[in-house]
C-alpha positions as CSV (number, residue, x, y, z in Angstrom):
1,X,137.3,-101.4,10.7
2,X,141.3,-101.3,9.0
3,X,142.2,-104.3,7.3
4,X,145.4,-106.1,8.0
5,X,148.5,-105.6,6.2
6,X,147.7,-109.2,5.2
7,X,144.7,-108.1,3.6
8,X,146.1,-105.1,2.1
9,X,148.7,-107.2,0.6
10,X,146.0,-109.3,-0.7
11,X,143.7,-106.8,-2.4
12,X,147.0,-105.4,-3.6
13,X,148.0,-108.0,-5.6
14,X,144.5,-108.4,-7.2
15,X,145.2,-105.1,-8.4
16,X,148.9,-105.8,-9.6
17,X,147.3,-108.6,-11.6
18,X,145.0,-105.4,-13.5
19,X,148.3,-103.4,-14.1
20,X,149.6,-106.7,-15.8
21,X,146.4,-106.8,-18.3
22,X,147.5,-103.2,-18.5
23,X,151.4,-104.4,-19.4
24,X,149.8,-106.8,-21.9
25,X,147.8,-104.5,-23.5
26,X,150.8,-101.9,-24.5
27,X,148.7,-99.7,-21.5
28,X,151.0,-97.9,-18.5
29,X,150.3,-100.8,-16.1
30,X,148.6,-99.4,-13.3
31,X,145.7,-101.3,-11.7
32,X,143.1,-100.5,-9.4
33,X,140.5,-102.3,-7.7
34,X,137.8,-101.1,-4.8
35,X,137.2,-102.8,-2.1
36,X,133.5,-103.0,0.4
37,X,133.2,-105.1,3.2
38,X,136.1,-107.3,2.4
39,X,135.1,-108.2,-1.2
40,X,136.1,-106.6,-4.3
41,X,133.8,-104.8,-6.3
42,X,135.5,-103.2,-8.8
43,X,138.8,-104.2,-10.8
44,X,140.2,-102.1,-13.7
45,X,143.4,-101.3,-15.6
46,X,144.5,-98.3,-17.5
47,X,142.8,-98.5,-20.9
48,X,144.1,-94.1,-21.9
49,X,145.1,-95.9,-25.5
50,X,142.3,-98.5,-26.0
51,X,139.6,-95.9,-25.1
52,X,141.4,-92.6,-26.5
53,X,140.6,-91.1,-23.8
54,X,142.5,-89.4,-21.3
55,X,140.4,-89.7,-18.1
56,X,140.7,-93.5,-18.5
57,X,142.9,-94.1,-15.5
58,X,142.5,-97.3,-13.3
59,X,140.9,-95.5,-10.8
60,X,138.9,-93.2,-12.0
61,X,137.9,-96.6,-14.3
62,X,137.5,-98.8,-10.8
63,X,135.4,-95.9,-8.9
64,X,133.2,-95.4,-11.8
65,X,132.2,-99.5,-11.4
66,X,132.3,-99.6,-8.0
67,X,129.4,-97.1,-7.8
68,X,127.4,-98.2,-10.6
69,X,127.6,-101.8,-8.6
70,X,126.5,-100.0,-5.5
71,X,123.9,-97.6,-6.8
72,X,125.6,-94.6,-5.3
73,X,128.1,-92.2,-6.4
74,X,129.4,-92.2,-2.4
75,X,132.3,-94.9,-1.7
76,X,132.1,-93.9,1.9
77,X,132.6,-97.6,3.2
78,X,135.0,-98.3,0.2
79,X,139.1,-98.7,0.1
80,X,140.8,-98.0,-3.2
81,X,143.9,-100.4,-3.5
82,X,146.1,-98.5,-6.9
83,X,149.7,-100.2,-7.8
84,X,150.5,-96.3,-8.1
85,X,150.2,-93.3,-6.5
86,X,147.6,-91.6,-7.8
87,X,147.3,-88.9,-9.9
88,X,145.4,-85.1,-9.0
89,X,142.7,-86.3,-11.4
90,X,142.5,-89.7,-9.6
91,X,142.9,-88.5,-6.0
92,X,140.1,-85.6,-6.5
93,X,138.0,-88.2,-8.5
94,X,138.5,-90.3,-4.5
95,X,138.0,-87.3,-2.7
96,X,134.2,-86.6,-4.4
97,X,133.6,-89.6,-4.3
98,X,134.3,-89.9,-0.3
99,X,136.3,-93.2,-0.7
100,X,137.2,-94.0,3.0
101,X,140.8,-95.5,2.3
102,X,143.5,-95.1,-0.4
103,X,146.0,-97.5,-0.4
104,X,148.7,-97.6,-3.3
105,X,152.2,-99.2,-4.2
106,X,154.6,-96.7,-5.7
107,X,155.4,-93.2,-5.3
108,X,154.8,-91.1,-8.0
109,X,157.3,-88.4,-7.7
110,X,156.7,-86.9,-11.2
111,X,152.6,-86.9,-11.4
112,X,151.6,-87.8,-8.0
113,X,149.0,-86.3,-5.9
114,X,151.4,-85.5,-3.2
115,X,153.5,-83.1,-5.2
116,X,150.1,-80.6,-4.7
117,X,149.1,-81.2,-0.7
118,X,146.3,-83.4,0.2
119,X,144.3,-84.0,-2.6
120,X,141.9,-86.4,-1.1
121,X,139.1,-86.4,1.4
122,X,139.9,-85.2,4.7
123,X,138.3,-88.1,6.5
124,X,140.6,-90.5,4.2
125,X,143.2,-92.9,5.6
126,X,146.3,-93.3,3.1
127,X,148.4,-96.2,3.2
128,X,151.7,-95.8,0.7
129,X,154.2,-98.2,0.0
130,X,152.1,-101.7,0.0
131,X,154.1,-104.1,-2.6
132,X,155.8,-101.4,-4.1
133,X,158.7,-102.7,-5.4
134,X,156.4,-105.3,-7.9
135,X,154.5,-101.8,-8.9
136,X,158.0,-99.9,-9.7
137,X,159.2,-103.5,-11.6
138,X,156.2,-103.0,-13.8
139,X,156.7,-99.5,-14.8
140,X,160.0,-100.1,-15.4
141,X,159.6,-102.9,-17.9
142,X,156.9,-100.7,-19.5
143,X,159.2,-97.9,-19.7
144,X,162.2,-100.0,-20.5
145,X,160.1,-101.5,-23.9
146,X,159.2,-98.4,-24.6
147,X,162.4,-96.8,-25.0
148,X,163.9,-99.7,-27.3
C-alpha cells in the first residue's frame, strides 16, 4: 500500500519538527522518523555533537529505534520520512535494513546518496522533494548562524 501525498506530507512534518529539536540543540537540523502501518515508530534528530559521535545521523538514529521497537533488524514494511536527502552512510544503513520506502525533503547535492548511484535497496521506492523548501529554510538558518 503507498500513502498519499497527504500522508507523506504529514509524517513529513513530524520529522521537520525533529530537525527543529535538532536547530535548538546547535545540531545540523535534520530529522527522521519511521513509519509501520500508518503510525510512527520511531522519531529522531541529529545528535553528531551531543553524542560525539559521527554515525549519529537521524536516520541511522530513527532505524536503530524503529527495530529495537519491532524486534527485528528488517524494516521491510517500514517508510523512512528524512527532511534531507540522505547520506551514503544513511542510505546503506536503509538498504540493510530493507526499509521499503525512503521519502525525504531536500536535495543534498554536496553529501547525498545520489551523487554515488543507487545506494539503497533495489526493492525501495524513493519519493524526493516532499516539503522541501521548509527543510532547505532550516539548513539555511543553521548555516546562516553559523557563519556569523
Amino acid at each position: 500500500m503507498t500513502l498519499s501525498l497527504h500522508s507523506d506530507e504529514q509524517y513529513m512534518r513530524e520529522a521537520l519538527k525533529q530537525a527543529r529539536y535538532a536547530l535548538a540543540e546547535d545540531e545540523i537540523p535534520i530529522g527522521a522518523v519511521v513509519v509501520l502501518d500508518q503510525r510512527i515508530i520511531a522519531r529522531a534528530y541529529n545528535q553528531t555533537e551531543r553524542l560525539q559521535d559521527v554515525t549519529a545521523h537521524a536516520e541511522m538514529l530513527a532505524l536503530t529505534a524503529a527495530a529495537n521497537h519491532l524486534g527485528n533488524k528488517y524494516l521491510q514494511e517500514c517508510t523512512l520520512y528524512v527532511t534531507v536527502e540522505p547520506c551514503v552512510m544513511c542510505a546503506g544503513a536503509s538498504a540493510w535494513a530493507q526499509v521499503r520506502r525512503v521519502v525525504f525533503g531536500a536535495p543534498e547535492p554536496k553529501f547525498g546518496y545520489r551523487r554515488h548511484g543507487r545506494l539503497l535497496h533495489p526493492r525501495a521506492e524513493v519519493v524526493s522533494g516532499i516539503l522541501a523548501e521548509e527543510s532547505e529554510e532550516l539548513m539555511r538558518e543553521f548555516f546562516a548562524q553559523k557563519r556569523k
